[in-house]
PLY file of the C-alpha trace (Angstrom):
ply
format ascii 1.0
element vertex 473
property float x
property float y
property float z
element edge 472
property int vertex1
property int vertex2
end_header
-49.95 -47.36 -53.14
-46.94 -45.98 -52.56
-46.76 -45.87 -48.58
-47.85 -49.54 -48.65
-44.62 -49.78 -50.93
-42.66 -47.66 -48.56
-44.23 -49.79 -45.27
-42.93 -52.86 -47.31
-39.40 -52.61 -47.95
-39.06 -50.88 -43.96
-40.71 -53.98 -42.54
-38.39 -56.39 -45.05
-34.99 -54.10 -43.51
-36.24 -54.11 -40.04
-35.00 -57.85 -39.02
-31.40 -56.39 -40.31
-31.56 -53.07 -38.49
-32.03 -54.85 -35.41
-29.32 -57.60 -35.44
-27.01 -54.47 -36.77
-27.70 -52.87 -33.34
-27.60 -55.82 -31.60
-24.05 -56.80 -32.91
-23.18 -52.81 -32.58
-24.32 -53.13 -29.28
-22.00 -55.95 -28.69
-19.02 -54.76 -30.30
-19.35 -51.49 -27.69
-20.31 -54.11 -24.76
-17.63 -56.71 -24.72
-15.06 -53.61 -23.72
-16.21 -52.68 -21.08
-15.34 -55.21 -17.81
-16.33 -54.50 -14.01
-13.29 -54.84 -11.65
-14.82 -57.42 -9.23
-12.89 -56.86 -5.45
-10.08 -59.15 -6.46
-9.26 -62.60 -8.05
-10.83 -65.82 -6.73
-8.19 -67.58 -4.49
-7.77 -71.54 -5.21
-6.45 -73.84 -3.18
-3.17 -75.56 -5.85
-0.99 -73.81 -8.22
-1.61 -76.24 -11.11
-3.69 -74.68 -14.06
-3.42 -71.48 -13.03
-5.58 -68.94 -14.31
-4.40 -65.91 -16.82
-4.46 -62.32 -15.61
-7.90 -60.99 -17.60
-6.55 -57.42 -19.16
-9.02 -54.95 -18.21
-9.83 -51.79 -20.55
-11.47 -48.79 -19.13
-14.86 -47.11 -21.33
-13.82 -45.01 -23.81
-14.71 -41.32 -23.10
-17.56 -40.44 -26.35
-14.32 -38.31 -27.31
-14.14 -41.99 -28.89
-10.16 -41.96 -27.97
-8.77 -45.14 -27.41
-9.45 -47.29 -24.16
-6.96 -47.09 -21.26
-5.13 -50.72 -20.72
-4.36 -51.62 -17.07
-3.05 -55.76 -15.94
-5.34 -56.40 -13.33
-3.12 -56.84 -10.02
-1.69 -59.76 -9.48
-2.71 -61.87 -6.45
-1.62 -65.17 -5.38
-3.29 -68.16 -5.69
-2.10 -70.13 -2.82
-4.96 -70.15 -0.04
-5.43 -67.22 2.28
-3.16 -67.69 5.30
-6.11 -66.98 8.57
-5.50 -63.69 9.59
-2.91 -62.63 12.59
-0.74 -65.46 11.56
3.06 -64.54 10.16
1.91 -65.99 6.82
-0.98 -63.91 6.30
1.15 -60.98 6.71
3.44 -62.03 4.04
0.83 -62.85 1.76
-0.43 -59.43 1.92
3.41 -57.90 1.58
4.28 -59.82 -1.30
0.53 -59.00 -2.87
1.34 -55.29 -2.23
5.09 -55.59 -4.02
2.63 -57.55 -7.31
1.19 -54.16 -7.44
3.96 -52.70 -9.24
3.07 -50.99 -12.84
6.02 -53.32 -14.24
3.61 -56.09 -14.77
1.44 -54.35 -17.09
3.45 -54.97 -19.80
5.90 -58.07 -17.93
5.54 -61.63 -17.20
5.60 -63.04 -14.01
6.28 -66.76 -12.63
6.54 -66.67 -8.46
6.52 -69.79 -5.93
7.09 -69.58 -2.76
7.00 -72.98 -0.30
7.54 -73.36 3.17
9.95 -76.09 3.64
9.84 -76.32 7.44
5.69 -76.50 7.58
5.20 -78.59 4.25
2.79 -76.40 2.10
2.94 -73.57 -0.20
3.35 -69.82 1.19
2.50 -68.04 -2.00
2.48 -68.10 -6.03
1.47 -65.83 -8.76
1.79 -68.09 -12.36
3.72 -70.23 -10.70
3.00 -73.22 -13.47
3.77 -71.04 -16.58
6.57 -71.84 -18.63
9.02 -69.65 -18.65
12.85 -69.08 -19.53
14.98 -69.42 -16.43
18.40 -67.99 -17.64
21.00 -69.45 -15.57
18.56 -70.52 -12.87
18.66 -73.95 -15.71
22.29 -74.85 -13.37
19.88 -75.59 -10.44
18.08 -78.40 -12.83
21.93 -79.30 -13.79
23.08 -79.77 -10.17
20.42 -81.62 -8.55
20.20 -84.02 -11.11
23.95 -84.45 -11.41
24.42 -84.65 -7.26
21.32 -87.47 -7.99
22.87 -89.63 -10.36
26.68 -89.09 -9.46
27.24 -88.36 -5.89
29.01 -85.60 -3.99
32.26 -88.11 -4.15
32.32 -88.33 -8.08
35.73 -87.27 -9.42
36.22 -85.33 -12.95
39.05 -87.66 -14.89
41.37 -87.42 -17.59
43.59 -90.22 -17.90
47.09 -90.23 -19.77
47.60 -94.03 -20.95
50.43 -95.59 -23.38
49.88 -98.23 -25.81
52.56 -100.79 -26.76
56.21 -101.12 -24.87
59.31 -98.78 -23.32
62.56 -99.54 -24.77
64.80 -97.94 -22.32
63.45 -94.28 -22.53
61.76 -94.83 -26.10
57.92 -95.56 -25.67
57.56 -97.51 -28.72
53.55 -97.19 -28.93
50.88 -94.31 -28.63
50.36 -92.12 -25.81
46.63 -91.64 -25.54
45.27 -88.65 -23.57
41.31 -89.72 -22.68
38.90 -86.67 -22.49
36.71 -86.87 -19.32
35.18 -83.37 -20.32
37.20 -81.10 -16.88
37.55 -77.96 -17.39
39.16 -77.25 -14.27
42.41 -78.85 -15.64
45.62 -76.31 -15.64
48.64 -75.83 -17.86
50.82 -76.22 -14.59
48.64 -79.74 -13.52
49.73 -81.17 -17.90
53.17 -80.15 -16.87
53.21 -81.78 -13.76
51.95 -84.93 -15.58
54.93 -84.76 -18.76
57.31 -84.55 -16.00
55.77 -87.52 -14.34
55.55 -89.42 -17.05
59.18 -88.48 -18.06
60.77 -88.77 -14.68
58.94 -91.56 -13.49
58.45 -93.98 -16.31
61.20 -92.76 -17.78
60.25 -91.88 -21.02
62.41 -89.20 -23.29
60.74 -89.80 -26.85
57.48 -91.13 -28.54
57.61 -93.09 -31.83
53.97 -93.84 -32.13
51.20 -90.98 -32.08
49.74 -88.64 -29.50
45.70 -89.63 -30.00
43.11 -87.29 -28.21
40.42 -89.37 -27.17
37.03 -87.30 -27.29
34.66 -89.96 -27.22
33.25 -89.12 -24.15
30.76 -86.89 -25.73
28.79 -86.09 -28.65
30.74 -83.88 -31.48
28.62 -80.47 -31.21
30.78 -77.94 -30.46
27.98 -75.73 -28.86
24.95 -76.26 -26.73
21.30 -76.31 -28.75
19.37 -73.16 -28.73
23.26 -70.85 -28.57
22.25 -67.53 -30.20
25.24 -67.30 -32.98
26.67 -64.48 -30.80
27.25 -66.10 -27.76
30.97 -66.57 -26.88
31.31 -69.77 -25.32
32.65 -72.54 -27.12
33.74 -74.77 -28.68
32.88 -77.79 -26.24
35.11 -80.74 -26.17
36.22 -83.53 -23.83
39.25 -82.42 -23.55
39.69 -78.45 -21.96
42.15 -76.35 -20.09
40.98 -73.65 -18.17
37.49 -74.53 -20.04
38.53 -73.69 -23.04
39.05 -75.97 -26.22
42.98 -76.03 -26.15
43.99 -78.35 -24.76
46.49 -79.94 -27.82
48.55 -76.90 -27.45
49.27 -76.50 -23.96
49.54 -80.63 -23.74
52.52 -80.13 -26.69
54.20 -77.26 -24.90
54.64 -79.13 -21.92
55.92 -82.34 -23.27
58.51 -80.30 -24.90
58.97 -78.52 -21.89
59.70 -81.77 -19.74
61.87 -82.60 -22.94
59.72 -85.68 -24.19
60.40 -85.89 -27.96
57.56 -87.37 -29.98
58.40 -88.23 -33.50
54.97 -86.93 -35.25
55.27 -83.46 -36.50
53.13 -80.47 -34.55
50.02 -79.35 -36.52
51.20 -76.21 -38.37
48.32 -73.25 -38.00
47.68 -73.74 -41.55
46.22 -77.20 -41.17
44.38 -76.42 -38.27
42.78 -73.36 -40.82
42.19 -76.26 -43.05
40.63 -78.65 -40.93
38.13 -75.86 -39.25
37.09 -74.70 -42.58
35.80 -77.90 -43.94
33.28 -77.94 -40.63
34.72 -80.64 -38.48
35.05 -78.69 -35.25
36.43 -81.42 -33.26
39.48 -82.00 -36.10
41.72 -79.09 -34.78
45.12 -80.84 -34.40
44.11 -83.83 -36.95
47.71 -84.02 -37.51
48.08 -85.20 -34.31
45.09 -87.71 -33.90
41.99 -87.40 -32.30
39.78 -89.78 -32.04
36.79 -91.77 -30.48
38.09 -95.05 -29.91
37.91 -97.37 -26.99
38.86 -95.63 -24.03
39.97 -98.30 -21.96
42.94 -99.25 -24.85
46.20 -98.93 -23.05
47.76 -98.58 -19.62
47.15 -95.42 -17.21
50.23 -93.77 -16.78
48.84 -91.08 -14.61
45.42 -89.05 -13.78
44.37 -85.84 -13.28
41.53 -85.85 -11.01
39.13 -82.65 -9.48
35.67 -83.31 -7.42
32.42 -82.57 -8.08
32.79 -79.63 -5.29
35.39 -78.44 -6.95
33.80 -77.67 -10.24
30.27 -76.57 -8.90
31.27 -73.92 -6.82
32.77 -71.37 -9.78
29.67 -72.94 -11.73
27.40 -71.61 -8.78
28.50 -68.85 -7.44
30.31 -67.15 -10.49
27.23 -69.17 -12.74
30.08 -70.42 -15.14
28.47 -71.64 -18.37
31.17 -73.86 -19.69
31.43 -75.39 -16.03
27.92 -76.52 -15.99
27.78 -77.39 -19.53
30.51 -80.24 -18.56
28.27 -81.37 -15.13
25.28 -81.67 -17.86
27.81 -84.19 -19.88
29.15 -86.14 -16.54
25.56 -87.09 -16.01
24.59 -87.91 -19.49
28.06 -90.40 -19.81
26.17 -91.88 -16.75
24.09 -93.85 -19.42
27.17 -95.25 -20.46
26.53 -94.04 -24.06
29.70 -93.84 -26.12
29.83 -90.14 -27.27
26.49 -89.20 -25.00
25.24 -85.84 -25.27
22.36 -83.80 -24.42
19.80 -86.62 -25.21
21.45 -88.76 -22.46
21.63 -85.58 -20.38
17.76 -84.96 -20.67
17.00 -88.46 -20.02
18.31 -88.54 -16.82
16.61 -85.19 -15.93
13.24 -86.22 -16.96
13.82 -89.25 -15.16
14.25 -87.04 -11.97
11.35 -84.87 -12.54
9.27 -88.22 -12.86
10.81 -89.62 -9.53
9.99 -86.37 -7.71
6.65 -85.56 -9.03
7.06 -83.70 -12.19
5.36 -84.31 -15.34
8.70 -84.26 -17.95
6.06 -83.05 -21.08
5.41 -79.72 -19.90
9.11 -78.46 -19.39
12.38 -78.22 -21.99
15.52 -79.14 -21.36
18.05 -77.81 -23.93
21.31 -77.51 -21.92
23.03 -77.46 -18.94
23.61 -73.56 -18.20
20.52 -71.58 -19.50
22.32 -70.42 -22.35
19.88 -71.46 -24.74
16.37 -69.76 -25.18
14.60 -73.14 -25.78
14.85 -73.99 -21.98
11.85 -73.65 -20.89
10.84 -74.50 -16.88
8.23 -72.68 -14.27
8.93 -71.58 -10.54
6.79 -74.52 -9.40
9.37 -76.85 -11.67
12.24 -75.27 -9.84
10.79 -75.17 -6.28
10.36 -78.78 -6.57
13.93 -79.73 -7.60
14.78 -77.47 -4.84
12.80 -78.83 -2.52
14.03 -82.33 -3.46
17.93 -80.97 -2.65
16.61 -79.59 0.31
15.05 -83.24 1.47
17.79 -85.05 0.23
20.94 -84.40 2.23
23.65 -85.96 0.43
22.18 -83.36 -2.46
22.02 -79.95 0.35
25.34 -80.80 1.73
27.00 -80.50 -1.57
24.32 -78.02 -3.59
24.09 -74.97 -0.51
27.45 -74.31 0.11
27.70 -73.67 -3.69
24.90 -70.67 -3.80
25.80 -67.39 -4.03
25.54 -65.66 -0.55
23.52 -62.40 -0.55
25.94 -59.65 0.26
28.56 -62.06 0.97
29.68 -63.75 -2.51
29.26 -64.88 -5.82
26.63 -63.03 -8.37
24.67 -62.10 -4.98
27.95 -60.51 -3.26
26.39 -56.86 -4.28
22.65 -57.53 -3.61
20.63 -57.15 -0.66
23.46 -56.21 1.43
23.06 -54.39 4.94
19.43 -55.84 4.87
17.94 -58.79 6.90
18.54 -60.85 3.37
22.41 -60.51 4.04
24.08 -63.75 4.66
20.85 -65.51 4.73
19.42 -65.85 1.11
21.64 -68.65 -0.89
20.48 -68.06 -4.30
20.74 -68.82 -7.81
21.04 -65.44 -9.68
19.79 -66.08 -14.20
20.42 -63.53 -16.58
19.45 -63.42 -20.49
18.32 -60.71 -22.32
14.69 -59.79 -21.63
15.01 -62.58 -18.61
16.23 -62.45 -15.12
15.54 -64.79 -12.69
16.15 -65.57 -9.16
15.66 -68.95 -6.38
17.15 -70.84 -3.86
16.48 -70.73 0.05
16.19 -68.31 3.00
15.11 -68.22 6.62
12.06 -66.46 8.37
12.63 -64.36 11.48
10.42 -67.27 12.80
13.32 -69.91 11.59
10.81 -71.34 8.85
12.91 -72.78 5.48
11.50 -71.67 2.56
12.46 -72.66 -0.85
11.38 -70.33 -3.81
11.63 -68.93 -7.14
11.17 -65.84 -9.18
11.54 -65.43 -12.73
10.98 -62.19 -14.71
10.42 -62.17 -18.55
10.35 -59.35 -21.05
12.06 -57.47 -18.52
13.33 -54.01 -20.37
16.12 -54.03 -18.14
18.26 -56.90 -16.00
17.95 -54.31 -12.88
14.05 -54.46 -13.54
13.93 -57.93 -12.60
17.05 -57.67 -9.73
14.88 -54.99 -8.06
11.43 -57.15 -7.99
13.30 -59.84 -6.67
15.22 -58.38 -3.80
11.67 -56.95 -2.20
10.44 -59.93 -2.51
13.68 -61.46 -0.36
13.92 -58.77 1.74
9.89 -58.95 2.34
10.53 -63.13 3.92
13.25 -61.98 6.02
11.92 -59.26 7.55
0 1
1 2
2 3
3 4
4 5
5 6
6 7
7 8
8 9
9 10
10 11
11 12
12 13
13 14
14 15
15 16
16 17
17 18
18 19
19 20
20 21
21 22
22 23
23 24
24 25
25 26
26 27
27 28
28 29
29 30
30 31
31 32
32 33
33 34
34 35
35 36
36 37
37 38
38 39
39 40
40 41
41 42
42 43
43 44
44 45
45 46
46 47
47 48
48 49
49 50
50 51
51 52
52 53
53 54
54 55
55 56
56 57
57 58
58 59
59 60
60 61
61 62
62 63
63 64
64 65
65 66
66 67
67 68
68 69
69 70
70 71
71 72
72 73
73 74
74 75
75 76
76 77
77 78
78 79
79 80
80 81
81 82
82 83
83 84
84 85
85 86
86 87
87 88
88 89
89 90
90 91
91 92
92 93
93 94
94 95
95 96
96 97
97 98
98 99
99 100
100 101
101 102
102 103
103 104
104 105
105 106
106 107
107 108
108 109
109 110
110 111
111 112
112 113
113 114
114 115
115 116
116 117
117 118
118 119
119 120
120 121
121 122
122 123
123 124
124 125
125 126
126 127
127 128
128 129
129 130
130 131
131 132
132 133
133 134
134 135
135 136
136 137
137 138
138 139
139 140
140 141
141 142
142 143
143 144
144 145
145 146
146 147
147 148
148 149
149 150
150 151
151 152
152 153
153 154
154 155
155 156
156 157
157 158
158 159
159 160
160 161
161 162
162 163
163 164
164 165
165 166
166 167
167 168
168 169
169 170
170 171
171 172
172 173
173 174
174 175
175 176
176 177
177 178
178 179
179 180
180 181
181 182
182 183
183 184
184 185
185 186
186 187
187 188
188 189
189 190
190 191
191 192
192 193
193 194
194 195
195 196
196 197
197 198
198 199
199 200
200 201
201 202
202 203
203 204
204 205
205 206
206 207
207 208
208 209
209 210
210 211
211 212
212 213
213 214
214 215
215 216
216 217
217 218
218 219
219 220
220 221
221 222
222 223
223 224
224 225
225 226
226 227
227 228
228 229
229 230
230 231
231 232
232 233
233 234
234 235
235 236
236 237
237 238
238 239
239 240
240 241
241 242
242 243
243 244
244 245
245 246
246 247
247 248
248 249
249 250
250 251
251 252
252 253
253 254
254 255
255 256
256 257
257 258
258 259
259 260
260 261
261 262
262 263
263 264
264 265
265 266
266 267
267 268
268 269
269 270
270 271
271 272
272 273
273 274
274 275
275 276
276 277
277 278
278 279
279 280
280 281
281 282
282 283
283 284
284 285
285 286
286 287
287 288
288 289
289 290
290 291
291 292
292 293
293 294
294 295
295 296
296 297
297 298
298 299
299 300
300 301
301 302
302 303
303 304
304 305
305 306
306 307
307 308
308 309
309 310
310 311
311 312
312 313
313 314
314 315
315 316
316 317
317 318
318 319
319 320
320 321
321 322
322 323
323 324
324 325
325 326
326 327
327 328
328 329
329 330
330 331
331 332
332 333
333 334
334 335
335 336
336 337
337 338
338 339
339 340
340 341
341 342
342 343
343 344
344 345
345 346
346 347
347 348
348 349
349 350
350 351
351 352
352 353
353 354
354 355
355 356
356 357
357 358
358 359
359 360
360 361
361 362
362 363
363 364
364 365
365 366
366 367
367 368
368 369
369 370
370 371
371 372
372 373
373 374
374 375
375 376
376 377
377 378
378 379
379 380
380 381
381 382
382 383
383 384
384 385
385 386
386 387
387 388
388 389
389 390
390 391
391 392
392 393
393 394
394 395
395 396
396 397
397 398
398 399
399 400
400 401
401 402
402 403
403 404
404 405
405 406
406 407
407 408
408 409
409 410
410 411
411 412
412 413
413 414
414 415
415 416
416 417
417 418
418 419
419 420
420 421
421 422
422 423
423 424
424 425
425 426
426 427
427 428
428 429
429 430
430 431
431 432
432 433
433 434
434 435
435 436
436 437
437 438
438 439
439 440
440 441
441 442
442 443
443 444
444 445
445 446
446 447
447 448
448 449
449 450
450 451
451 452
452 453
453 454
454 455
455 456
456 457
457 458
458 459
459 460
460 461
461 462
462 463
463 464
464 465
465 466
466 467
467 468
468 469
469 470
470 471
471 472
């Protein structure tokens, strides 16, 4: 009786025991994965697939599995063998090798401009963070919608009448957001106006006219530490003081205006209660009709002008002001980044690009919600490229490897020198790279690199470089 009782309850546990082992047979299975002789190569970058982590069987010392990225191989067709392309395939697949992208992100495209089809790309759809490789997106679409001709503006106009050297009305100074204006060009202008409209003294008021843009004083997405800023229509030297050195020289040109200078403590006054645009209330700013008035004289700079410091030294504020030319475009009164992003999407639509799987949060990269990929960038870059009143303007604004700009150390003494023109994008954890270079064989190509959760800037500066230096050759 009792081994019948004992044959019971073992035949009652048995179904248990074996789906224990089963699922303990499982949990030791699913770690252990078979390198297969490389990844399957498609034909199109879209949907790309993600690198598979593959963990090594744990020695029965039962220490923990080794973690290796399985090697990263592009996924643009194989190139047939003996051609120039197949041999940079396999270069750039040896330089993927590197141990850095066990524990980084990479987003590569590479397209052949001159033959019309992709050369090579590893991720090339992810989403990524460009870093100042974002003033690419900025250019192109502002070249698009405004033309190589379009002139930067801020207009000096007077309201109601000159009784011999008395203006008897307002001068109004109209923001057209430029920061390449000087102190030297506003006292050029006050002796202009005093010399030759011949006006000595101002009864009425001294308005600043912002409404050119929206009131945010800083792009969405700044990290609180970033020191750029405030932005406002009206800059000198792209920075946000323009009241001051527009004061100085009236006074210096010896035009007498009858409303009192803002004293330091009101302008403490006025910043503290949050209105960043208020500085100088005492004066008048305002976003009024723009057109009120009579132009007295113009300050004017060119597009050229203002996107090669924004290129080649990758000036934030610069391109920050482009990225509000294009959005006033709308002809929105106060337009701002919406407007901006509007006409960008509208691009990506016109070339191709589906607008819902990118972010566009400003004009410089400054932010950390921009998110694009390389394909995203290639394609703007290819548009340039296809475009010529967009190339004529955009490549003589790249930095020049070993020659200028952020690319005047890099790559220098190496087949890359003068020939890679190159946006250069650096944030913290992020450093990207793309723009055009030339084959030995005289092929365009058009491509971009973009490292994330880099440890170091030079991680990502290194990668790249090979990878430049690897086309050339």
């Amino acid at each position: 009786m009792s081994v019948k009782f004992i044959n019971n309850k073992y035949l009652k546990c048995l179904p248990l025991l074996l789906v224990a082992g089963a699922c303990a047979s499982q949990r030791t299975g699913r770690h252990y994965y078979q390198q297969t002789g490389g990844a399957e190569v498609v034909p199109v970058v879209q949907n790309v697939p993600t690198p598979v982590v593959v963990e090594t069987k744990a020695e029965e010392t039962q220490e923990e599995p080794v973690r290796s990225a399985r090697p990263l191989v592009s996924q643009v067709r194989r190139a047939a063998e003996g051609t120039w392309q197949a041999a940079k395939q396999r270069a750039l697949d040896s330089l993927c090798l590197s141990p850095i992208f066990e524990t980084t992100q990479l987003g590569l495209y590479v397209y052949d401009l001159t033959d019309g089809e992709p050369l090579y790309a590893v991720n090339a759809a992810w989403r990524m963070r460009p870093a100042s490789c974002q003033k690419l997106v900025t250019a192109i679409t502002a070249l698009h919608y405004l033309g190589g001709d379009y002139q930067l503006k801020t207009d000096f106009r007077i309201t109601g009448k000159i009784v011999g050297r008395t203006l008897q009305g307002d001068l109004r100074v109209v923001g057209g957001m430029d920061p390449l204006v000087t102190p030297d060009e506003l006292r050029q202008v006050a002796e202009s106006i005093r010399q030759q409209k011949g006006i000595d003294s101002i009864t009425g008021r001294i308005v600043y006219d912002l409404s050119m843009r929206e009131d945010t004083p800083l792009g969405w997405g700044w990290c609180w530490d970033d020191d750029y800023g405030p932005l406002s229509a009206l800059l000198v030297d792209g920075k946000d003081c323009f009241e001051q050195y527009w004061l100085q020289a009236m006074k210096d040109a010896g035009i007498k205006a009858s409303c009192p200078d803002p004293s330091a403590e009101d302008t403490k006054n006025i910043l503290q209660k949050g209105n960043p645009n208020a500085r100088g209330q005492a004066q008048g700013k305002a976003r009024t009709q723009v057109d009120a008035g009579v132009s007295v004289c113009t300050i004017h700079h060119s597009l050229d002008e203002l996107l090669w410091p924004m290129m080649k030294d990758s000036n934030n504020i610069f391109a920050e002001c482009l990225f509000y030319q294009t959005a006033a475009t709308t002809g929105t009164k106060g337009a701002g980044r919406k407007q901006a992003v509007q006409r960008t999407e509208d691009l990506m639509k016109r070339i191709g690009l589906d607008p819902a799987s990118y972010k566009v949060a400003d004009g410089s990269g400054l932010s950390l919600y921009n998110y694009v990929s390389a394909e995203m960038l290639v394609a703007m870059l290819g548009y340039a490229w296809r475009t010529d009143a967009i190339r004529e303007h955009l490549l003589p604004a790249l930095p020049i490897a070993g020659v200028d700009g952020t690319l005047q150390k890099r790559m220098a003494g190496t087949e890359a020198e003068s020939n890679v023109r190159a946006k250069t994008g650096t944030v913290t954890g992020v450093s990207s790279l793309s723009g055009y270079l030339t084959t030995a064989g005289g092929h365009v190509l058009a491509f971009a690199i973009i490292n994330q959760g880099i440890s170091s800037s030079a991680m990502g500066r290194t990668f790249q470089d090979k990878v430049c230096l690897e086309l050339c050759k």
